[in-house]
FIZAKE-232032 format. One record per atom (N, C-alpha, C): residue number from 1; residue in one letter; atom name; x, y, z. Coordinates in steps of 0.001 Angstrom, whole numbers, plus 500000, padded with zeros to 6 digits. Layout:
N
<nr: NUM	rest: A	atom: CA	c1: X	c2: Y	c3: Z>
...
# end
This chain:
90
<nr: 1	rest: X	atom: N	c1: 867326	c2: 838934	c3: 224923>
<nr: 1	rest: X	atom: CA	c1: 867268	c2: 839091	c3: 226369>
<nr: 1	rest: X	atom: C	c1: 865820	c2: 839288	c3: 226809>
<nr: 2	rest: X	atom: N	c1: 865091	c2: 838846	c3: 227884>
<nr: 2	rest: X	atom: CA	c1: 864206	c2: 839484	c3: 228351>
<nr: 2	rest: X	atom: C	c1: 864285	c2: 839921	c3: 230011>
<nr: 3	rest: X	atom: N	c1: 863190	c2: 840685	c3: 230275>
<nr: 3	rest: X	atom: CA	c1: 863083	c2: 841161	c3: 231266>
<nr: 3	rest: X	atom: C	c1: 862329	c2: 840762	c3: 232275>
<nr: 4	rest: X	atom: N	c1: 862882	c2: 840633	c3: 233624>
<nr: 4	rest: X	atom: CA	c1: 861851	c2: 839797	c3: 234659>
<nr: 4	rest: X	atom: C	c1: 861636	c2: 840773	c3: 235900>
<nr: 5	rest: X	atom: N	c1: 860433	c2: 841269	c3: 235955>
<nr: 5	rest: X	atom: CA	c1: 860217	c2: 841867	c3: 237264>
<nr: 5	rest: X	atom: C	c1: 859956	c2: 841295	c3: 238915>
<nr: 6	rest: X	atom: N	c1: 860784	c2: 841278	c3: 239542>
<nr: 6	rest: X	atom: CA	c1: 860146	c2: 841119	c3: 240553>
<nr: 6	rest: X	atom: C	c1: 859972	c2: 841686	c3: 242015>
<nr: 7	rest: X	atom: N	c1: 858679	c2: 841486	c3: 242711>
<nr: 7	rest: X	atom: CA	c1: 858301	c2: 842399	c3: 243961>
<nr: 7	rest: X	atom: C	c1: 858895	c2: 842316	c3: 245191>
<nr: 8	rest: X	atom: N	c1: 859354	c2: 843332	c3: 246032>
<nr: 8	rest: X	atom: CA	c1: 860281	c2: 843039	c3: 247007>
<nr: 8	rest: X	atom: C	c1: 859640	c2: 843422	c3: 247983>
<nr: 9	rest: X	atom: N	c1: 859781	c2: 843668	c3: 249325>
<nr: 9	rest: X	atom: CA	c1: 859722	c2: 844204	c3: 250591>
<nr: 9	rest: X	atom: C	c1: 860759	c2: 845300	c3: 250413>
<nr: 10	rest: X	atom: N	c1: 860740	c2: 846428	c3: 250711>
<nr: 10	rest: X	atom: CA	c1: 861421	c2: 847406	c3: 250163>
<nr: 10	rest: X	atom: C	c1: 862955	c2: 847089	c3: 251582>
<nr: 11	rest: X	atom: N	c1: 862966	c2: 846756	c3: 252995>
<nr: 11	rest: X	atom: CA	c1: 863919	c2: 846115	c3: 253605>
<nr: 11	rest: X	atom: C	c1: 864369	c2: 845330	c3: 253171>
<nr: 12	rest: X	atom: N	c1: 863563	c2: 844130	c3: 252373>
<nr: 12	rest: X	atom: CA	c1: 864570	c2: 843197	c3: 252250>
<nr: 12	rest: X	atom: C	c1: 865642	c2: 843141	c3: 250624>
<nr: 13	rest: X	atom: N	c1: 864957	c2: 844208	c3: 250302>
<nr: 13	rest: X	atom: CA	c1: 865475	c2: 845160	c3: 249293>
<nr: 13	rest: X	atom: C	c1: 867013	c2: 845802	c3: 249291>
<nr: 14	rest: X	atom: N	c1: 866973	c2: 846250	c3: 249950>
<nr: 14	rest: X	atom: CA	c1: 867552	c2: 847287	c3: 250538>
<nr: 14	rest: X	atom: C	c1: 868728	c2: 846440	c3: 250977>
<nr: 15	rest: X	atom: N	c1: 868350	c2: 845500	c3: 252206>
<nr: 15	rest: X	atom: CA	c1: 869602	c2: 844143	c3: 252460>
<nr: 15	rest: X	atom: C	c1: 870099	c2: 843504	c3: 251741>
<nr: 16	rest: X	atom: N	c1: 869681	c2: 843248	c3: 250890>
<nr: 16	rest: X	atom: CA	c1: 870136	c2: 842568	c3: 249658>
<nr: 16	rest: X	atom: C	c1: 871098	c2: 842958	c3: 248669>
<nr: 17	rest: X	atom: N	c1: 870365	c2: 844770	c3: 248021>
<nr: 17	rest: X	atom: CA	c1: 871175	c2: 845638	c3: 247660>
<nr: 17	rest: X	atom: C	c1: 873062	c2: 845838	c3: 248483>
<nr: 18	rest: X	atom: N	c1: 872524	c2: 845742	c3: 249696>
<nr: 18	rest: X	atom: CA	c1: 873768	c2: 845808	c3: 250158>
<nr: 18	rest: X	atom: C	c1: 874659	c2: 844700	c3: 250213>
<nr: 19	rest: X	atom: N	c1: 874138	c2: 843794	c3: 250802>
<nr: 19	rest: X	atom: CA	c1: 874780	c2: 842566	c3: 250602>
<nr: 19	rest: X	atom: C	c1: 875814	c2: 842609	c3: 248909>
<nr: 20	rest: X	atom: N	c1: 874923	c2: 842142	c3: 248103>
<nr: 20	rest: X	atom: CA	c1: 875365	c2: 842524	c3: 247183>
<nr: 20	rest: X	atom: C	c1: 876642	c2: 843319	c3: 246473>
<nr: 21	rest: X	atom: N	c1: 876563	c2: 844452	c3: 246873>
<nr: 21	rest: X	atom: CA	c1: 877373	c2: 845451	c3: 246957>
<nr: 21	rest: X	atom: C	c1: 878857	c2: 845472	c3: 247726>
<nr: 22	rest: X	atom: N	c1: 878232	c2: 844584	c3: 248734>
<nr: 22	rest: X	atom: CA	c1: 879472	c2: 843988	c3: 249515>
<nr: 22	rest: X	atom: C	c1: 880522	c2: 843258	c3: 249063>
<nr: 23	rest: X	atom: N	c1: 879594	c2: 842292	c3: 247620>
<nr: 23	rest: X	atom: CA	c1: 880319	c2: 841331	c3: 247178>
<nr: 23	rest: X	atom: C	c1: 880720	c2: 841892	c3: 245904>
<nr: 24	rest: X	atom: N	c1: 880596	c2: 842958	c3: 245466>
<nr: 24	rest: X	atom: CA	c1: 881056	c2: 843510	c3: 244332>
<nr: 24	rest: X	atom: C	c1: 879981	c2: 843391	c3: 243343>
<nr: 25	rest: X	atom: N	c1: 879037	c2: 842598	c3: 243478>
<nr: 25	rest: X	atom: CA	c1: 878102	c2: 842757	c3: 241993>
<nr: 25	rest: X	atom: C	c1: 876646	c2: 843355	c3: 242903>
<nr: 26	rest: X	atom: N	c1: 876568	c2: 843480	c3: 241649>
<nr: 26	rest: X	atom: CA	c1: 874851	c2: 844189	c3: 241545>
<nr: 26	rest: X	atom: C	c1: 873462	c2: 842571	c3: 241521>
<nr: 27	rest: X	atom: N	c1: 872213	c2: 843414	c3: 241885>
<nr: 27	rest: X	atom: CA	c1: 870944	c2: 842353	c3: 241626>
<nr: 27	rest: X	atom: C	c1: 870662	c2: 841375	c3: 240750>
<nr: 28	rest: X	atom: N	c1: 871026	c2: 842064	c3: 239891>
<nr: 28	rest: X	atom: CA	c1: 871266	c2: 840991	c3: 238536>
<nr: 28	rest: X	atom: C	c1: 872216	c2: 839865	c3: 238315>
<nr: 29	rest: X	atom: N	c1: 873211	c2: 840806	c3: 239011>
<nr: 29	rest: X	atom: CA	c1: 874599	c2: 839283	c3: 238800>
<nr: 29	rest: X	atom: C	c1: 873894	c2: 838408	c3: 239508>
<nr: 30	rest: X	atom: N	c1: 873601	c2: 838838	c3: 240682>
<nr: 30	rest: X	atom: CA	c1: 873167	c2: 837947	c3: 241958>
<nr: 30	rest: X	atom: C	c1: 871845	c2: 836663	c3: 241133>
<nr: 31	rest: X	atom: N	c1: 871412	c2: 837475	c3: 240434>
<nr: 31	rest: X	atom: CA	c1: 869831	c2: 836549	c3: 240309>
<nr: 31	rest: X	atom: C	c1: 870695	c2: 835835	c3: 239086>
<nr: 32	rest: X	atom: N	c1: 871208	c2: 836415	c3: 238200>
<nr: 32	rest: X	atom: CA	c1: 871918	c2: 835147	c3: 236957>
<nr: 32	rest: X	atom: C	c1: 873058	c2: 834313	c3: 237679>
<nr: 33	rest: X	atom: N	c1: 873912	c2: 834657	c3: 238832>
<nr: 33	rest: X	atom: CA	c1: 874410	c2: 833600	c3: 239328>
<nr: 33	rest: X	atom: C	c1: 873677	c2: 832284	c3: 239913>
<nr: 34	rest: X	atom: N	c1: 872238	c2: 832846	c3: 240861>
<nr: 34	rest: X	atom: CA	c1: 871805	c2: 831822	c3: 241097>
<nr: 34	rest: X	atom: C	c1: 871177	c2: 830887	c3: 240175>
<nr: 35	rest: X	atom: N	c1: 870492	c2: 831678	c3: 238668>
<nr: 35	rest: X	atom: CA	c1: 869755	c2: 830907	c3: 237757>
<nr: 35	rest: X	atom: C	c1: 870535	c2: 829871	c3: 237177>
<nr: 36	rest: X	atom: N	c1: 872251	c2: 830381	c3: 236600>
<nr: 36	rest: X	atom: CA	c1: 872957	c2: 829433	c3: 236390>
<nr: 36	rest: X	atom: C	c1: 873260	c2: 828089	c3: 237042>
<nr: 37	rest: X	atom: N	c1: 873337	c2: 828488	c3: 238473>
<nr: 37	rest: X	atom: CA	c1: 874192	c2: 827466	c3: 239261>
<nr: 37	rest: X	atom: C	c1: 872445	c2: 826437	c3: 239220>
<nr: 38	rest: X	atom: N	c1: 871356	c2: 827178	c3: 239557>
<nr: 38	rest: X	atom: CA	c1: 870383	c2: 825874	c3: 239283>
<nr: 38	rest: X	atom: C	c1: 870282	c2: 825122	c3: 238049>
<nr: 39	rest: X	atom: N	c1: 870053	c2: 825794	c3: 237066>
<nr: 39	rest: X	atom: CA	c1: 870390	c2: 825155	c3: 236077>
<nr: 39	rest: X	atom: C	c1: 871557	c2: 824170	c3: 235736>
<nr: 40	rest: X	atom: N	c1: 872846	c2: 824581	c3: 236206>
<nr: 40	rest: X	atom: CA	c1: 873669	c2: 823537	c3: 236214>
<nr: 40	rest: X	atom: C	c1: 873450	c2: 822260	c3: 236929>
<nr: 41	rest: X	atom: N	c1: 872910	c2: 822471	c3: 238284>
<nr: 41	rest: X	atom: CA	c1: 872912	c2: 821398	c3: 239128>
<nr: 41	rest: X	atom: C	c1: 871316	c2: 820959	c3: 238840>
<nr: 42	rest: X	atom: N	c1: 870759	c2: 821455	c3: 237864>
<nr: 42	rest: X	atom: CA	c1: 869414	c2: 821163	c3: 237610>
<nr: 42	rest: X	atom: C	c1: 868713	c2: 820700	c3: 239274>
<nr: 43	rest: X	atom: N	c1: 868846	c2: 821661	c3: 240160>
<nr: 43	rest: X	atom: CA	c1: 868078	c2: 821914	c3: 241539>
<nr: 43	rest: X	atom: C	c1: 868296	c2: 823077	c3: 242239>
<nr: 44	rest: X	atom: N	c1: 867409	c2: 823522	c3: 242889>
<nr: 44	rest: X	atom: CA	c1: 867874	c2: 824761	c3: 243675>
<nr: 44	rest: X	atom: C	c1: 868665	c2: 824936	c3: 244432>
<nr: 45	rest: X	atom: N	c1: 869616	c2: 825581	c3: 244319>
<nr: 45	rest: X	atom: CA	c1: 871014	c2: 825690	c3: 245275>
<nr: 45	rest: X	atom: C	c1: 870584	c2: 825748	c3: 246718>
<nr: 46	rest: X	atom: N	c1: 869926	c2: 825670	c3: 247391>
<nr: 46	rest: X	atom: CA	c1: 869789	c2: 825140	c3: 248888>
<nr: 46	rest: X	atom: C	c1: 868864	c2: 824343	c3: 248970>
<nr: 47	rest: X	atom: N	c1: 868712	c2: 824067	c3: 250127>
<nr: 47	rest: X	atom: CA	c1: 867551	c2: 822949	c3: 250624>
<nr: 47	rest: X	atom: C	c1: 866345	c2: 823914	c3: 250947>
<nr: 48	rest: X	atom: N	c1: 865159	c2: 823303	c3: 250740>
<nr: 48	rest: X	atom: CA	c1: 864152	c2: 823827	c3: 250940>
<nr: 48	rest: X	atom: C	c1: 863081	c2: 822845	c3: 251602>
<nr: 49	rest: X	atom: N	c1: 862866	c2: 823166	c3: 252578>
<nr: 49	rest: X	atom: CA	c1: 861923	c2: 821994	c3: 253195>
<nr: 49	rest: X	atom: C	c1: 860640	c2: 822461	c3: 253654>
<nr: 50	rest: X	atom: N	c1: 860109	c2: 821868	c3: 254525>
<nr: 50	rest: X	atom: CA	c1: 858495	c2: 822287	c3: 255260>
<nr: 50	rest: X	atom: C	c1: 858923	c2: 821600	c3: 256605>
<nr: 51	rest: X	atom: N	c1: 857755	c2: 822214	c3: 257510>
<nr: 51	rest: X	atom: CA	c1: 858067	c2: 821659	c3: 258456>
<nr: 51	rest: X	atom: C	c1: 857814	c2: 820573	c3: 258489>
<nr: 52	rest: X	atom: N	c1: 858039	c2: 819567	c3: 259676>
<nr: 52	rest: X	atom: CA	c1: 857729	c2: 818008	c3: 259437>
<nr: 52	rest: X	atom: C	c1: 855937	c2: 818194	c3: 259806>
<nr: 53	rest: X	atom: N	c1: 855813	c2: 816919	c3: 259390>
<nr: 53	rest: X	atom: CA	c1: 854084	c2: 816623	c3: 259368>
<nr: 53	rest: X	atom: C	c1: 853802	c2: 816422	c3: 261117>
<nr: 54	rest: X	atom: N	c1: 852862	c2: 817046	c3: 261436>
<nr: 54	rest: X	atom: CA	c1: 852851	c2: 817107	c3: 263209>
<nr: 54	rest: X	atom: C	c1: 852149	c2: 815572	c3: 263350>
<nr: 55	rest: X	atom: N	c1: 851646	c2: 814969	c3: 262206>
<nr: 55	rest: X	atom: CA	c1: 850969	c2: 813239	c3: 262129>
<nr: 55	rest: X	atom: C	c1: 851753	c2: 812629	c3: 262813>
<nr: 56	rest: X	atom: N	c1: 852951	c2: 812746	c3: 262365>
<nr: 56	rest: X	atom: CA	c1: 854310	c2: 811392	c3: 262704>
<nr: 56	rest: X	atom: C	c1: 855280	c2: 812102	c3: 264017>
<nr: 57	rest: X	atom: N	c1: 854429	c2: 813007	c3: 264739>
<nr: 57	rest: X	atom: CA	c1: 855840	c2: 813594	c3: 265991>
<nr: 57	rest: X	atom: C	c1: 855762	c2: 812388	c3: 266678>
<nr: 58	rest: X	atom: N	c1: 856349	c2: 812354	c3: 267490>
<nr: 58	rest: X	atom: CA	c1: 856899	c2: 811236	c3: 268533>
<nr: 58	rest: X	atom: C	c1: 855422	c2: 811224	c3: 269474>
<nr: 59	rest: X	atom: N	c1: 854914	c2: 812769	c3: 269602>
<nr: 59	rest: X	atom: CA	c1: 853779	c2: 812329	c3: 270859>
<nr: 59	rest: X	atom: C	c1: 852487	c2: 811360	c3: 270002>
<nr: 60	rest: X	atom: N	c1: 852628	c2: 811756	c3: 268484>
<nr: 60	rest: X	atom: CA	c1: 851519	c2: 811431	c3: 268092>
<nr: 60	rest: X	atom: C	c1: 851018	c2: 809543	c3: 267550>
<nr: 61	rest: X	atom: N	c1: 852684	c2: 809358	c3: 267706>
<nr: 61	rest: X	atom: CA	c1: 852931	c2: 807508	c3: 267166>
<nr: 61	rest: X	atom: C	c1: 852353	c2: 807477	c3: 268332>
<nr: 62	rest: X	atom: N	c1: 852883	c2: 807891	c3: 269543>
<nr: 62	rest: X	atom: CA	c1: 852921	c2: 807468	c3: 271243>
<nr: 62	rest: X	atom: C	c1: 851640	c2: 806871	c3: 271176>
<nr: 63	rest: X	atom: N	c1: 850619	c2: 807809	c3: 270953>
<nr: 63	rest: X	atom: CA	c1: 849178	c2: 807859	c3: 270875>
<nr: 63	rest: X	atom: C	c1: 848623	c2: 806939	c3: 270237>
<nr: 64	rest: X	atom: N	c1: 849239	c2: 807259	c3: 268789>
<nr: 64	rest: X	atom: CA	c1: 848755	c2: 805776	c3: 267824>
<nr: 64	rest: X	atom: C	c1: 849091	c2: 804325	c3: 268311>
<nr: 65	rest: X	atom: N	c1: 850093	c2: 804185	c3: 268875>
<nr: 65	rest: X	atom: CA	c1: 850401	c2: 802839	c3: 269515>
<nr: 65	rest: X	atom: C	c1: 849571	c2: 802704	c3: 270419>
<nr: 66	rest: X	atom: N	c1: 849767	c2: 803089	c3: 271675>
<nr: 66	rest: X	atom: CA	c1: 848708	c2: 803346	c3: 272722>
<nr: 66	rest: X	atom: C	c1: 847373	c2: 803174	c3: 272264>
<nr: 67	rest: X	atom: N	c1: 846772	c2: 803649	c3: 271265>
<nr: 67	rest: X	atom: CA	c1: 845346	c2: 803531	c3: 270885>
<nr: 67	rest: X	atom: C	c1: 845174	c2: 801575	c3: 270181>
<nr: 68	rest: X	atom: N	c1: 846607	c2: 801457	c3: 269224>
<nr: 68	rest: X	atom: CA	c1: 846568	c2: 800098	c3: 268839>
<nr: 68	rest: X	atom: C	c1: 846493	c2: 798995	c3: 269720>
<nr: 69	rest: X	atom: N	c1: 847232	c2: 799849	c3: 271014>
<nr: 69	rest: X	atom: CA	c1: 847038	c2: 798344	c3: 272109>
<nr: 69	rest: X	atom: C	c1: 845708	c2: 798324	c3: 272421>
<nr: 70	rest: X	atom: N	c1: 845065	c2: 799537	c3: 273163>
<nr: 70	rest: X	atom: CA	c1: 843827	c2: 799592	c3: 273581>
<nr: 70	rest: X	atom: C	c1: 842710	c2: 798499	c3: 272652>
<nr: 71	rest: X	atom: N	c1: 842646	c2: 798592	c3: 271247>
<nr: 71	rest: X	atom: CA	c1: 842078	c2: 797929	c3: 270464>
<nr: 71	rest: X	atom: C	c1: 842669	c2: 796497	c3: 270705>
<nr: 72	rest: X	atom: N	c1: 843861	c2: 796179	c3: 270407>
<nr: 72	rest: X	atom: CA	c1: 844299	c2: 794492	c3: 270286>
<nr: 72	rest: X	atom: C	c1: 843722	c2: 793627	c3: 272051>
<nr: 73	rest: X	atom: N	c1: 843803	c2: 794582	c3: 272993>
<nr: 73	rest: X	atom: CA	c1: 843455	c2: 794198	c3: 274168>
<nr: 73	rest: X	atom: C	c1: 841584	c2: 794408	c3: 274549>
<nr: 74	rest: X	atom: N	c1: 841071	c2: 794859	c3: 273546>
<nr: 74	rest: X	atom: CA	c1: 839554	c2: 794710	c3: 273825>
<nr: 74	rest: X	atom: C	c1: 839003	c2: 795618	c3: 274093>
<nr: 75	rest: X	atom: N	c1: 839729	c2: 796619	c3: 274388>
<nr: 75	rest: X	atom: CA	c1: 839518	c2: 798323	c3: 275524>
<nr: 75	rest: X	atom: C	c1: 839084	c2: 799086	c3: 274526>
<nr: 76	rest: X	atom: N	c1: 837874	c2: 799137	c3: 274271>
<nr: 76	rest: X	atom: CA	c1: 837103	c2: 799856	c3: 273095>
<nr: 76	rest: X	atom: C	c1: 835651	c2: 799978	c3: 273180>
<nr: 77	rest: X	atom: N	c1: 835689	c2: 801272	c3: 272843>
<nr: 77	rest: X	atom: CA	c1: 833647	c2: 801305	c3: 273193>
<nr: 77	rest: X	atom: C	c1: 833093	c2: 801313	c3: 271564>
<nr: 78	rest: X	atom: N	c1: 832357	c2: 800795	c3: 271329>
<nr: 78	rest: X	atom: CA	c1: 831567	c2: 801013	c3: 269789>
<nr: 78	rest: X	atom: C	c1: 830330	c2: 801531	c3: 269929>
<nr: 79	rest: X	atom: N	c1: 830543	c2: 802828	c3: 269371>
<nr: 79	rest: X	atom: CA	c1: 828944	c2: 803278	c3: 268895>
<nr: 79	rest: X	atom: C	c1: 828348	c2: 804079	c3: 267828>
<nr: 80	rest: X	atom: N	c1: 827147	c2: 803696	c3: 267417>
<nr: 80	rest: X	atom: CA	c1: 826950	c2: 803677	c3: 265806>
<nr: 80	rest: X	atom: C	c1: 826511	c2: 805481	c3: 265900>
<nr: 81	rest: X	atom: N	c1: 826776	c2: 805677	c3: 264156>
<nr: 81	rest: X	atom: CA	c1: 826805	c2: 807162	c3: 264132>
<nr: 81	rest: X	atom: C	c1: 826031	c2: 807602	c3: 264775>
<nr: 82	rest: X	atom: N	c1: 824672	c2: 807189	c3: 265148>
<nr: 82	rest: X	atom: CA	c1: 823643	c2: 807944	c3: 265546>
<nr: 82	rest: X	atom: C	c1: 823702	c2: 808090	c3: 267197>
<nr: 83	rest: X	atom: N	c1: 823935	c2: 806948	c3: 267881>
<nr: 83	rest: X	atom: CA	c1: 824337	c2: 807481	c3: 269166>
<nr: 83	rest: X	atom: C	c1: 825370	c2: 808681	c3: 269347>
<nr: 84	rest: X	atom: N	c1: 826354	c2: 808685	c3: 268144>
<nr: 84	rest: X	atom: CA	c1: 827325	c2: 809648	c3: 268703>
<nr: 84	rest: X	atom: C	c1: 826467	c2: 811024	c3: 268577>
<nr: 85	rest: X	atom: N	c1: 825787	c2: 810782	c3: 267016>
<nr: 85	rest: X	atom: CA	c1: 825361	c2: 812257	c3: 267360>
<nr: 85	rest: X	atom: C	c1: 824239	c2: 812608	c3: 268290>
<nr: 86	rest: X	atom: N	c1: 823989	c2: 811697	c3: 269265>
<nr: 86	rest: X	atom: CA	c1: 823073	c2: 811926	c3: 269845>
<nr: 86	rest: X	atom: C	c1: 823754	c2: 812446	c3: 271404>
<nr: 87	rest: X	atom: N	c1: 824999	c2: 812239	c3: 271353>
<nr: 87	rest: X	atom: CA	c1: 825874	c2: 812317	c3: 272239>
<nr: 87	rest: X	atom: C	c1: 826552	c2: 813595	c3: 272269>
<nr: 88	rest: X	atom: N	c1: 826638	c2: 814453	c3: 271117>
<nr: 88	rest: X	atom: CA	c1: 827031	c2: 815264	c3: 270705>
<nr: 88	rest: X	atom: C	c1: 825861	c2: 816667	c3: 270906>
<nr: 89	rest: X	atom: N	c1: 824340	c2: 816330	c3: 271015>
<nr: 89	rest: X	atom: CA	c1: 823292	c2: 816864	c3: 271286>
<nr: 89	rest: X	atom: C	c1: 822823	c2: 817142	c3: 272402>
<nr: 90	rest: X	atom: N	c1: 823698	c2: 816060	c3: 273699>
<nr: 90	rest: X	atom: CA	c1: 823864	c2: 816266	c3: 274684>
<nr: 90	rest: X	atom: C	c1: 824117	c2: 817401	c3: 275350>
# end
C-alpha cells in the first residue's frame, strides 16, 4: 500500500467530509472510487474543459472577415516598420 497526501482548503474539506459521510463512506473510499472508475474508463470521470479561446468568439471572426474584405477590396494603408514607429513617437 502506499500513502498519498493531499492539501485541502480546510472548507472545502470539511464539505467534502460531509458529503461523504452522507453517502456512507469516508475520504478514502471516495478518492479509490474515483481512481478506480478512471482507471477503468482509462479517463477522468467528468469532463474537464477550458474556456473557449476568445480568438474564435463570434465578435472576433466578425472582425477577421471584415478585415479580409477590407484587404480583397483594396482598403488598406501600408507602412514600413519605421514609419510606424515613428508614428508611435508621435
Amino acid at each position: 500500500m502506499t500513502t498519498i497526501s493531499l492539501r485541502f482548503d480546510d472548507e472545502m474539506k470539511r464539505q467534502l467530509d460531509e458529503m461523504c459521510d452522507e453517502m456512507g463512506m469516508n475520504l478514502t473510499t471516495f478518492f479509490m472510487i474515483y481512481a478506480k472508475k478512471a482507471l477503468r474508463d482509462r479517463r477522468i470521470p467528468f469532463e474537464v474543459t477550458a474556456p473557449p479561446d476568445p480568438f474564435y468568439s463570434d465578435a472576433n471572426i466578425e472582425q477577421l472577415q471584415k478585415a479580409g474584405r477590407q484587404v480583397k477590396n483594396g482598403q488598406v494603408i501600408v507602412k514600413t516598420m519605421e514609419e510606424l514607429e515613428a508614428m508611435e513617437r508621435e
